[in-house]
Backbone as a chain_set.jsonl record, in Angstrom:
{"seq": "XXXXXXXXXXXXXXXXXXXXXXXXXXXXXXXXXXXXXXXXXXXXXXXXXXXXXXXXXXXXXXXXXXXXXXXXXXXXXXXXXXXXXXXXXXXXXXXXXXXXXXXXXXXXXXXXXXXXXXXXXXXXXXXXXXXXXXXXXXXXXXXXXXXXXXXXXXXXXXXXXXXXXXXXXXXXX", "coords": {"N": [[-121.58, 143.057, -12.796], [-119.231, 141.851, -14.272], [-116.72, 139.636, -14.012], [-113.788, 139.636, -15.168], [-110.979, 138.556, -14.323], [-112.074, 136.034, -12.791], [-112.953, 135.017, -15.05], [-110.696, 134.386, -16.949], [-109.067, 132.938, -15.264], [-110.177, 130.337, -15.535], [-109.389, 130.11, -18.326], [-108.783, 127.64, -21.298], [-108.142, 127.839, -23.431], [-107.061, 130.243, -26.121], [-108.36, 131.533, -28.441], [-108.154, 133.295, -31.839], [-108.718, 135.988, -33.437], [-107.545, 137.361, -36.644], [-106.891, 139.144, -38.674], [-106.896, 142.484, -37.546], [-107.032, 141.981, -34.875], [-104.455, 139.956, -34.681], [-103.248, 141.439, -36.436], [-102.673, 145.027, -37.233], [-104.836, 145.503, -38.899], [-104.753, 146.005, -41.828], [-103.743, 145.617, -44.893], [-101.445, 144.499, -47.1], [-100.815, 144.271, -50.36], [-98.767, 143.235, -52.89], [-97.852, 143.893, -56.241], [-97.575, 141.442, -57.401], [-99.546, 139.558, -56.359], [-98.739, 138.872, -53.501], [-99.448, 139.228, -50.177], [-98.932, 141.141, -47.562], [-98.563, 141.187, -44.163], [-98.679, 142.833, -41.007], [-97.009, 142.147, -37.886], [-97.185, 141.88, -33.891], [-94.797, 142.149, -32.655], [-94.21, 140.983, -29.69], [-97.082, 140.578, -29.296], [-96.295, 137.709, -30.397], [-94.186, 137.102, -28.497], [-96.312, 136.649, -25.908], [-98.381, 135.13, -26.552], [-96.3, 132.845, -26.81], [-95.416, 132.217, -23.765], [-97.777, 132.202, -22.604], [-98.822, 130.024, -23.295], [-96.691, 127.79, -22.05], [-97.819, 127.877, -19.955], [-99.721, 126.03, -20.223], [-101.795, 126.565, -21.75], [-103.488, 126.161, -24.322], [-103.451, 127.578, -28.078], [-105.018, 129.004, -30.751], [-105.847, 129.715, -34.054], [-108.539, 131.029, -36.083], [-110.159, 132.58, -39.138], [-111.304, 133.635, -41.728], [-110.605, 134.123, -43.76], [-108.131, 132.638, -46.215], [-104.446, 132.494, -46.012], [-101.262, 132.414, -46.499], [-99.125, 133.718, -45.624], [-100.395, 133.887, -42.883], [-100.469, 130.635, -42.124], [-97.674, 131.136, -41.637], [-96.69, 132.764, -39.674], [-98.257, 131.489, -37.256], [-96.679, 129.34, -37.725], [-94.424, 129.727, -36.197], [-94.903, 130.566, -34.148], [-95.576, 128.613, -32.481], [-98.676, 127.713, -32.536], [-101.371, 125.84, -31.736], [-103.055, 125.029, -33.774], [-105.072, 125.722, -37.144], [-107.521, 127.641, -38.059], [-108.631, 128.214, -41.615], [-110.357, 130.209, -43.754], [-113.078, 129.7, -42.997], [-116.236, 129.413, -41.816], [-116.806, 131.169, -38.664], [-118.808, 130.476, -36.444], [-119.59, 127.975, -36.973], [-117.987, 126.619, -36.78], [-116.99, 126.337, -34.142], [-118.052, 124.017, -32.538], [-116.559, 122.039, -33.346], [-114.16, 123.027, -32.601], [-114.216, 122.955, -29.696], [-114.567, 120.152, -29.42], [-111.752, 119.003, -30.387], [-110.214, 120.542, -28.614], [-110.487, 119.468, -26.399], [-112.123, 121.303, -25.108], [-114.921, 123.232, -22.925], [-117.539, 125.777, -24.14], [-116.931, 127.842, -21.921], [-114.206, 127.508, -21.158], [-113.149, 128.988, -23.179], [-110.834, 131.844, -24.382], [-111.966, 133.848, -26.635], [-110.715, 135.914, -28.72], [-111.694, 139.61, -30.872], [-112.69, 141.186, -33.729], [-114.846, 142.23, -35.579], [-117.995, 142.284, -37.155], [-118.235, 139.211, -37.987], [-117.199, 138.229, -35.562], [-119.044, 137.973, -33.469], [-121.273, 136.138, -32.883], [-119.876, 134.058, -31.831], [-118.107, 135.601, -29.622], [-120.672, 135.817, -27.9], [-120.477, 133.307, -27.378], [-118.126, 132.463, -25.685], [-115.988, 131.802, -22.599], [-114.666, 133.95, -21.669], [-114.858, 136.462, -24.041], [-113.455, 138.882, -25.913], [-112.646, 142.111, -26.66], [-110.809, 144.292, -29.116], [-109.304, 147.4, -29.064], [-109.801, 148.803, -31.823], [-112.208, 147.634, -32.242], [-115.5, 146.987, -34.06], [-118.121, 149.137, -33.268], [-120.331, 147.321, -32.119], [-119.273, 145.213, -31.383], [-117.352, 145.404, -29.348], [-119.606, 146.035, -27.536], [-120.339, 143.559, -26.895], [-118.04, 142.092, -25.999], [-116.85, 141.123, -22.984], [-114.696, 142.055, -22.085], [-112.503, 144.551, -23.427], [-109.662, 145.28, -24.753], [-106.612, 147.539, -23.842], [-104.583, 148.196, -25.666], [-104.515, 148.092, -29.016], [-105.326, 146.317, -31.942], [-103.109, 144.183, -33.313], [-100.874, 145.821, -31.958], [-100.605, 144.646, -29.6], [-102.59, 144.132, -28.487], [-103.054, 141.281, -28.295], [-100.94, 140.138, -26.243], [-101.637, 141.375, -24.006], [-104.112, 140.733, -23.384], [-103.162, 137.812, -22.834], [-101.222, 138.323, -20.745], [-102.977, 139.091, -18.874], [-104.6, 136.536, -18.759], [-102.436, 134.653, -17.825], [-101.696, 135.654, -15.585], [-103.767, 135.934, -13.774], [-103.987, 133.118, -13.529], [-101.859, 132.598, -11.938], [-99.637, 132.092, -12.695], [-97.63, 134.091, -13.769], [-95.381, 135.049, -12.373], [-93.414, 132.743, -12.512], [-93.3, 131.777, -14.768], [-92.095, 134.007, -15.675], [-89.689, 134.61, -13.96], [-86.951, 133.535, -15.088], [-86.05, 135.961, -16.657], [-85.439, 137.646, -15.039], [-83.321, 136.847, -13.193]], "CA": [[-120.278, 143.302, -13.401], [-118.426, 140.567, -15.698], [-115.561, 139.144, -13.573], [-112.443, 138.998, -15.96], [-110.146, 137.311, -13.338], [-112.774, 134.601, -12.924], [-112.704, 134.378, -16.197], [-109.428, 134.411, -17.2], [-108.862, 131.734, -14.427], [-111.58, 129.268, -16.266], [-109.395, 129.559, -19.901], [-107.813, 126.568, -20.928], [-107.668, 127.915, -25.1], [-106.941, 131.232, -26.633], [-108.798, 131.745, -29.898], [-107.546, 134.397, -31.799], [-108.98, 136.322, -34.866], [-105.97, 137.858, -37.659], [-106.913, 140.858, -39.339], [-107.509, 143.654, -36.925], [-106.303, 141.465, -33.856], [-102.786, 139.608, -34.574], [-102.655, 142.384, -36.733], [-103.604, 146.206, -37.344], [-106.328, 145.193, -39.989], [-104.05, 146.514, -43.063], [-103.309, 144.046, -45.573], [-100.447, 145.263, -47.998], [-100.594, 143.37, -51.602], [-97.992, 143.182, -54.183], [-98.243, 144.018, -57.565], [-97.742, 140.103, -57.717], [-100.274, 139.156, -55.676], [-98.408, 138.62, -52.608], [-99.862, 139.431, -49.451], [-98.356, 141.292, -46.785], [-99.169, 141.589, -42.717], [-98.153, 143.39, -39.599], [-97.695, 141.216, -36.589], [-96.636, 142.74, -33.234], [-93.596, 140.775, -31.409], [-94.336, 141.299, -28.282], [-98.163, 139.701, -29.47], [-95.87, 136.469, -29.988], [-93.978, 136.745, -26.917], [-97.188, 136.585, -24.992], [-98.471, 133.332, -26.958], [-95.733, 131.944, -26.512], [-95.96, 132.241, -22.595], [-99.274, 131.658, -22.298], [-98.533, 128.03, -23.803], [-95.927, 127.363, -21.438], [-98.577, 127.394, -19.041], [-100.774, 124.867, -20.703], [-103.14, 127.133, -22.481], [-103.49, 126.024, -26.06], [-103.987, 128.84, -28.922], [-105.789, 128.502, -32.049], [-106.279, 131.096, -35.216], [-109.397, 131.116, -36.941], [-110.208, 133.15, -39.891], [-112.274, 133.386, -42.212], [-109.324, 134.413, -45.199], [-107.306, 132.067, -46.189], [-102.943, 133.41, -46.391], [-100.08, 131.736, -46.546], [-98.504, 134.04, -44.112], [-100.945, 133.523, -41.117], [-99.481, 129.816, -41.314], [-96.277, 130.997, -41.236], [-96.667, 132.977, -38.366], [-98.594, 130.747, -36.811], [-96.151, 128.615, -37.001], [-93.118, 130.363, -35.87], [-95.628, 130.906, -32.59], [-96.035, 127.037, -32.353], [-99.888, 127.949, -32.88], [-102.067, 124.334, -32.142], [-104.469, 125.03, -34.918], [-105.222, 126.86, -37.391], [-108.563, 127.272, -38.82], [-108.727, 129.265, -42.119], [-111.715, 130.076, -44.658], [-114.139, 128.851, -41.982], [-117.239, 130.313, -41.316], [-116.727, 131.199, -37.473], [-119.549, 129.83, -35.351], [-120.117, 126.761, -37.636], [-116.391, 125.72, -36.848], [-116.522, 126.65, -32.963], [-118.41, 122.843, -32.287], [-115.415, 121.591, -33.813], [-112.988, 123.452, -31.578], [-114.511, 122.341, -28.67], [-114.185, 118.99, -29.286], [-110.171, 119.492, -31.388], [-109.513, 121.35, -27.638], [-112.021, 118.851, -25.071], [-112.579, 122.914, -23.983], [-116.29, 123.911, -22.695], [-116.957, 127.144, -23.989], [-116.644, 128.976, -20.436], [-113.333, 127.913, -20.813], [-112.062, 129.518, -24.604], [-110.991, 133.26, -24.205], [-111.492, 134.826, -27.928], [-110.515, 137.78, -29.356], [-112.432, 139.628, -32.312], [-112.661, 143.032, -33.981], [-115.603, 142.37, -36.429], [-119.135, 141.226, -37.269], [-118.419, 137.985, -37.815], [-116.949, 136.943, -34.441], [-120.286, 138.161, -32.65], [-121.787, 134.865, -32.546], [-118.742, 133.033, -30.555], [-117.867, 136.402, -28.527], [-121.136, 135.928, -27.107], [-120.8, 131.944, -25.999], [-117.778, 131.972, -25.106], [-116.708, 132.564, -21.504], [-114.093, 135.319, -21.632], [-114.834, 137.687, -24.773], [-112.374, 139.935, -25.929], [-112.275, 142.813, -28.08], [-109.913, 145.13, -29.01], [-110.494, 149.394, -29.314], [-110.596, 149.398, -33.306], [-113.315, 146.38, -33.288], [-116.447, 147.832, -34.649], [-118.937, 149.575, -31.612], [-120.988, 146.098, -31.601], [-117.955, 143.798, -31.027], [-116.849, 146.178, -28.438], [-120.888, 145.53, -26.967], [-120.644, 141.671, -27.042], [-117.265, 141.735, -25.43], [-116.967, 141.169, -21.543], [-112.949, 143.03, -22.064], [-111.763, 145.571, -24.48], [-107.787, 145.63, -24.319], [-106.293, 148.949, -24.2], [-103.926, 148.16, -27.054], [-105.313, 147.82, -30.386], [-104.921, 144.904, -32.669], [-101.644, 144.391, -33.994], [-99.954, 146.7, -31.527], [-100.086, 144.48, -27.776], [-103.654, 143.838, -27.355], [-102.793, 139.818, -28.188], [-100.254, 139.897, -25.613], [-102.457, 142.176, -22.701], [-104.964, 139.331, -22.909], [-101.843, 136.444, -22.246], [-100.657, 138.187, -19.429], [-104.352, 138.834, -17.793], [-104.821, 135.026, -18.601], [-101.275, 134.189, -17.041], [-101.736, 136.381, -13.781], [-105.304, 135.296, -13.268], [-104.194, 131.515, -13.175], [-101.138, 132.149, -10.361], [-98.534, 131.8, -12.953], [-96.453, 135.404, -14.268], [-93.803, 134.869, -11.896], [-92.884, 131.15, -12.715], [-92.629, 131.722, -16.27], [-90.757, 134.918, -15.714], [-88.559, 134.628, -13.428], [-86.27, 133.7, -15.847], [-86.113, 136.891, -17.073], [-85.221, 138.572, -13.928], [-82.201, 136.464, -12.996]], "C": [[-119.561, 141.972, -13.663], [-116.975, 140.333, -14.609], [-114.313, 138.626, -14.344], [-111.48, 138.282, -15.461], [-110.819, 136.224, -12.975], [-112.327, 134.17, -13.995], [-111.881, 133.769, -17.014], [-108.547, 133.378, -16.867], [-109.195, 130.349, -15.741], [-110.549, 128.968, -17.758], [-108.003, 128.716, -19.986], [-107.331, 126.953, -22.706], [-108.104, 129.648, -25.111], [-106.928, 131.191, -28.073], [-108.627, 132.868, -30.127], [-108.17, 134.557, -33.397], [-107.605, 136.593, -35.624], [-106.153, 138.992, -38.11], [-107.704, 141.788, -38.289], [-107.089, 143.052, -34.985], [-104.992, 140.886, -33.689], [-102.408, 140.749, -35.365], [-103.298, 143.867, -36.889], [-104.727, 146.173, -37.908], [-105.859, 145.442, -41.637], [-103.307, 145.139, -43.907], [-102.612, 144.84, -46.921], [-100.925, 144.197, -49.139], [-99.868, 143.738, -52.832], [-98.499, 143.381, -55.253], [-97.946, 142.326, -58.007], [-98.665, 139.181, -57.245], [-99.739, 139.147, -54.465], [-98.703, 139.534, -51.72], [-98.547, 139.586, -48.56], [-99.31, 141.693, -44.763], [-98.503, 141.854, -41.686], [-97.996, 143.035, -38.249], [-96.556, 141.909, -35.489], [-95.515, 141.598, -32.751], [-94.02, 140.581, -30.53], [-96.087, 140.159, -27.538], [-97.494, 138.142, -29.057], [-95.461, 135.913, -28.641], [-94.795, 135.952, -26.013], [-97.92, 134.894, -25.516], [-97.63, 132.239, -26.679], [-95.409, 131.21, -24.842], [-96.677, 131.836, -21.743], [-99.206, 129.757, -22.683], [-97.712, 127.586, -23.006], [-96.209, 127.088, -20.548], [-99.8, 125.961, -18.849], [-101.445, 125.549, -21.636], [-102.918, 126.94, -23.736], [-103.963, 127.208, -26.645], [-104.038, 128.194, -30.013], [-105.887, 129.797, -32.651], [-107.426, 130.394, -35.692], [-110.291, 132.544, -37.805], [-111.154, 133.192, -41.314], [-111.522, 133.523, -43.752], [-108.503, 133.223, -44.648], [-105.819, 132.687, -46.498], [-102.047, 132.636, -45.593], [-99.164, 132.638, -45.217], [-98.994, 134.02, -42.756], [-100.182, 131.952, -40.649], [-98.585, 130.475, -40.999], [-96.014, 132.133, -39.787], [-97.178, 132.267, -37.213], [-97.537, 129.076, -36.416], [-94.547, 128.58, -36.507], [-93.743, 130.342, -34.262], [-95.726, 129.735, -32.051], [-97.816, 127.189, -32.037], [-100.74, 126.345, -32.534], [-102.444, 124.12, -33.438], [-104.984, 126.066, -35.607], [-106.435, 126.971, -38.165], [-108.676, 128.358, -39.958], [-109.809, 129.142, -42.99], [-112.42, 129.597, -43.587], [-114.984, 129.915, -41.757], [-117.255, 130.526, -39.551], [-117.328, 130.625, -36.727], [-119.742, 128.413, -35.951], [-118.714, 125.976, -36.486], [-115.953, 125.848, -34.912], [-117.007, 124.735, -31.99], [-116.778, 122.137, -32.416], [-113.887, 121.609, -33.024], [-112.602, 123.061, -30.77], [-113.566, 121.071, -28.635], [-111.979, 118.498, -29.348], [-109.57, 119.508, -29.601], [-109.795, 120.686, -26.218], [-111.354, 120.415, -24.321], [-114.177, 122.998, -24.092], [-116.093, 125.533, -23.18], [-116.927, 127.984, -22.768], [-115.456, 128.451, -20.589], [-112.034, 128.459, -22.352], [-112.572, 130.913, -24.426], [-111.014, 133.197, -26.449], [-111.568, 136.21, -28.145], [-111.005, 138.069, -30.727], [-112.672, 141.227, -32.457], [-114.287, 143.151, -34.913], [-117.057, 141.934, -36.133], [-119.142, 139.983, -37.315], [-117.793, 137.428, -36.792], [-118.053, 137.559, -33.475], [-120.833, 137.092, -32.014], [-120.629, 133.858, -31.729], [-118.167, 134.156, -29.835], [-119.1, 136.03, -27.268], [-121.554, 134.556, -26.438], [-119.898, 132.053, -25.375], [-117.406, 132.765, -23.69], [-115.919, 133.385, -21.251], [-113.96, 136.034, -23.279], [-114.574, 139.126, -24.715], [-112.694, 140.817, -27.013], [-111.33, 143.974, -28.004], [-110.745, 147.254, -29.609], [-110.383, 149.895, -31.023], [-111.769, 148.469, -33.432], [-114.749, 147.393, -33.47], [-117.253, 147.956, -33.062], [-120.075, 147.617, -30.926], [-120.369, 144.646, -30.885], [-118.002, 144.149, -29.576], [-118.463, 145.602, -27.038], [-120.688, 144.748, -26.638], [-119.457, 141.45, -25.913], [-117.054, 141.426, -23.836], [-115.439, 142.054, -21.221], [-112.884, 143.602, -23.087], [-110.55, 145.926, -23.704], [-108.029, 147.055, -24.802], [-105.358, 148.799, -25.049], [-104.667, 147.638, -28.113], [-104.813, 146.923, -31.04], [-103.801, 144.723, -33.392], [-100.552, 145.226, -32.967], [-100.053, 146.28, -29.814], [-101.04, 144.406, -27.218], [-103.144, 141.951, -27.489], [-101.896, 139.476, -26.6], [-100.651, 140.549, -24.045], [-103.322, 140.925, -22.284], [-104.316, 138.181, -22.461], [-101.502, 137.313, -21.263], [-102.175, 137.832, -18.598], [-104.543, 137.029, -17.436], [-104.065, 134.21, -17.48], [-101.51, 134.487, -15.256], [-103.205, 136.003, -13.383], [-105.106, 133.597, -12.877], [-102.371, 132.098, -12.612], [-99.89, 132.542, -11.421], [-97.467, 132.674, -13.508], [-95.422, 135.014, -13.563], [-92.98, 134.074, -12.254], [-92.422, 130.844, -13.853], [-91.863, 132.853, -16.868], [-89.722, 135.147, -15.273], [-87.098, 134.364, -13.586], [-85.389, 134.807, -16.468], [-85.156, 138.136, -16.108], [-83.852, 138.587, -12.996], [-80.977, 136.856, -13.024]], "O": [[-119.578, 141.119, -12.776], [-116.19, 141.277, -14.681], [-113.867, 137.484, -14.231], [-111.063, 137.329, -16.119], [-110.091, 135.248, -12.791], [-111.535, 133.238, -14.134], [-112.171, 132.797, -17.712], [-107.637, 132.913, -17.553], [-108.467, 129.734, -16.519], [-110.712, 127.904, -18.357], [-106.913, 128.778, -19.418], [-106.329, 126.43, -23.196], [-108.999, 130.209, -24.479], [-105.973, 130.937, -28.807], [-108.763, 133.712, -29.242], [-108.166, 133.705, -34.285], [-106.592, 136.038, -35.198], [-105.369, 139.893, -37.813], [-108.933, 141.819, -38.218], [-106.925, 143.857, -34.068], [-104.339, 141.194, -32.693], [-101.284, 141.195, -35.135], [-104.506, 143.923, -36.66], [-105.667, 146.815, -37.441], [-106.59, 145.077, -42.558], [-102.644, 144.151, -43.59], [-103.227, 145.651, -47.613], [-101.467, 143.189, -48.687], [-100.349, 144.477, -53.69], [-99.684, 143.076, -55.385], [-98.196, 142.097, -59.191], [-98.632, 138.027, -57.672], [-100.651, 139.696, -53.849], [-98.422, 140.693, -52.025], [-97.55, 138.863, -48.544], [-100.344, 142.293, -44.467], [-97.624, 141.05, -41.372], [-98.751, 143.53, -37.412], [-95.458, 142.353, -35.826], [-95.644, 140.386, -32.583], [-94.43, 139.421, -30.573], [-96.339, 139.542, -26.503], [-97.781, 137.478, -28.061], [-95.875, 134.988, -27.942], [-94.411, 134.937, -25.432], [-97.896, 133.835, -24.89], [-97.95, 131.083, -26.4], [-95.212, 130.006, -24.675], [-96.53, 131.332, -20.629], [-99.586, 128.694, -22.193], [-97.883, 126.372, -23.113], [-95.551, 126.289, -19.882], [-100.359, 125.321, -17.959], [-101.719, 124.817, -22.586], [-102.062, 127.634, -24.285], [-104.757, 127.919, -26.029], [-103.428, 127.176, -30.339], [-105.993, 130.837, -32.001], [-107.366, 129.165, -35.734], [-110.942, 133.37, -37.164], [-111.637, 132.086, -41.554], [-111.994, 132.98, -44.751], [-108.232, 132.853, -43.506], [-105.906, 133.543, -47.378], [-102.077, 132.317, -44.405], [-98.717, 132.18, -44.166], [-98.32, 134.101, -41.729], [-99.589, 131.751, -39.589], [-98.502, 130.546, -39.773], [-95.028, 132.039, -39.056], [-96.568, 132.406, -36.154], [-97.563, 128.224, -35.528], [-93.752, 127.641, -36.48], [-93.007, 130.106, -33.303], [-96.034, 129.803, -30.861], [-98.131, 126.556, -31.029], [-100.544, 125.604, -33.497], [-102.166, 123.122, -34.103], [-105.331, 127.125, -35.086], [-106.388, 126.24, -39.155], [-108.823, 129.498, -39.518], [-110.307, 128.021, -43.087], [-111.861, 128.526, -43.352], [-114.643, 131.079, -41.547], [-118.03, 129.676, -39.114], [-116.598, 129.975, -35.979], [-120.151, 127.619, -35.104], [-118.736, 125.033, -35.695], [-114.855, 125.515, -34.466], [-116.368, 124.347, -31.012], [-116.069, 121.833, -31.457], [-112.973, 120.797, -32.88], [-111.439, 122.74, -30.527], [-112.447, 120.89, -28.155], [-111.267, 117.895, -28.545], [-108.696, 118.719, -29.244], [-109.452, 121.177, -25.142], [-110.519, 120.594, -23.434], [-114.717, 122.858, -25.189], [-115.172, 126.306, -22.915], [-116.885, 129.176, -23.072], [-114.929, 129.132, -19.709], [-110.815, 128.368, -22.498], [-113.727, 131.329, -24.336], [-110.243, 132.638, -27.23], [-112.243, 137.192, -27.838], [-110.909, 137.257, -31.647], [-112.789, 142.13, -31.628], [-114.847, 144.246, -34.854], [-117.357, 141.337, -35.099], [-120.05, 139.426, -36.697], [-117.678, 136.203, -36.822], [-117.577, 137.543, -32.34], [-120.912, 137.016, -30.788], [-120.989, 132.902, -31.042], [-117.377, 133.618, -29.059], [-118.813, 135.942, -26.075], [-122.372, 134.37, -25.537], [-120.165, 131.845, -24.191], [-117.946, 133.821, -23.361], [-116.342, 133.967, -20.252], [-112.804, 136.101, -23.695], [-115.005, 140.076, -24.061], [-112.978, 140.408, -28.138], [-111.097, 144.552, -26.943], [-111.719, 147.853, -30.066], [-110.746, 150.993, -31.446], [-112.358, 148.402, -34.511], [-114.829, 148.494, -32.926], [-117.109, 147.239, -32.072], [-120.312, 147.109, -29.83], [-120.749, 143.653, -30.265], [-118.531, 143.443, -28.717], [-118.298, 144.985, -25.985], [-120.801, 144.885, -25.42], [-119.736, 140.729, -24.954], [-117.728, 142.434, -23.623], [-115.233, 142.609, -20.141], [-113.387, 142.923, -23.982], [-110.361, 146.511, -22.637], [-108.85, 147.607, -25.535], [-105.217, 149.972, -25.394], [-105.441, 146.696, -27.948], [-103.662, 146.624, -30.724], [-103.759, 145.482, -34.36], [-99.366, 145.204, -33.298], [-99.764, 147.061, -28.908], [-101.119, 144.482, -25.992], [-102.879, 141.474, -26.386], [-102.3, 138.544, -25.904], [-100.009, 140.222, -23.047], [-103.278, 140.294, -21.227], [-104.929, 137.491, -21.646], [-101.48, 136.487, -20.351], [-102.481, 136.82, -17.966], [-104.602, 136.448, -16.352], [-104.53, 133.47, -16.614], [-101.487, 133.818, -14.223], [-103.348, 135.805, -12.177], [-105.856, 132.957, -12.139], [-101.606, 131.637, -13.459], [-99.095, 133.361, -10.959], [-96.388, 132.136, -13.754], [-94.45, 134.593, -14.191], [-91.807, 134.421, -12.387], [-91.535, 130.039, -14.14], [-91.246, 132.902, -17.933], [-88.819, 135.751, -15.854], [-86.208, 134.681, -12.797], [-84.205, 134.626, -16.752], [-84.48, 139.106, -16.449], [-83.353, 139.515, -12.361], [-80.073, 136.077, -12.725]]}, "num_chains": 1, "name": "protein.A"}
């Protein structure tokens, strides 16, 4: 059995897919072209959190859209990788992040994050990713993409490395 609180411990970066994980998977488009997307709050919250602890976050995508920056950088996001073929661009990460992969959690709903679900060392998927994602994954959040799995995986991360209280306690005051 897959130890997610080990794991969880171990991550020093949170890679994050976009369609079907920051958001439901629904991509609205204008009769002008303009692209629309669904991002949860609560997702941000938790990024933003999770960074306060140290843990760097990264998007990578394989679409390029003007609104993933801009959410990305409302989230203060490190990095954002877009158009990229996924596993080509995970060497790259590494280095971008000096992270080993045992220590980058990602999250992924599709076929193409198969190949970096299964190096790195906490793989995530959420309950719309297709049945093979779901396979590969070592976690499946119980919220679905767009709706609070981004932010299930930042707490696990948070409370696995000591720190929920310290960056909430704020909150509680």
């Amino acid at each position: 059995m897959v130890d997610i609180q080990e794991r969880a411990k171990r991550t020093k970066l949170l890679l994050l897919d976009v369609d079907g994980v920051l958001t439901d998977g629904r991509i609205i488009l204008g009769s002008y072209g303009d692209e629309l997307k669904n991002f949860d709050v609560n997702d941000g919250l938790g990024v933003i959190l999770l960074k306060k602890i140290g843990v760097r976050c990264a998007i990578i995508t394989a679409k390029n859209s003007k609104v993933v920056k801009i959410r990305a950088k409302h989230l203060g996001i490190d990095k954002i990788y877009q158009n990229h073929f996924k596993i080509r661009s995970l060497g790259n990460i590494m280095k971008k992040f000096r992270a080993k992969e045992s220590e980058i959690c990602f999250v992924g709903d599709d076929l193409i994050d198969i190949p970096i679900l299964k190096r790195v060392g906490l793989a995530v998927a959420v309950p719309n990713a297709v049945r093979e994602v779901k396979e590969a994954a070592h976690y499946v959040t119980k919220n679905y993409g767009g709706h609070g799995a981004v932010r299930e995986i930042c707490e696990i991360i948070i409370k696995a490395q000591g720190k929920w209280e310290s960056i909430t306690k704020r909150y509680f005051e």
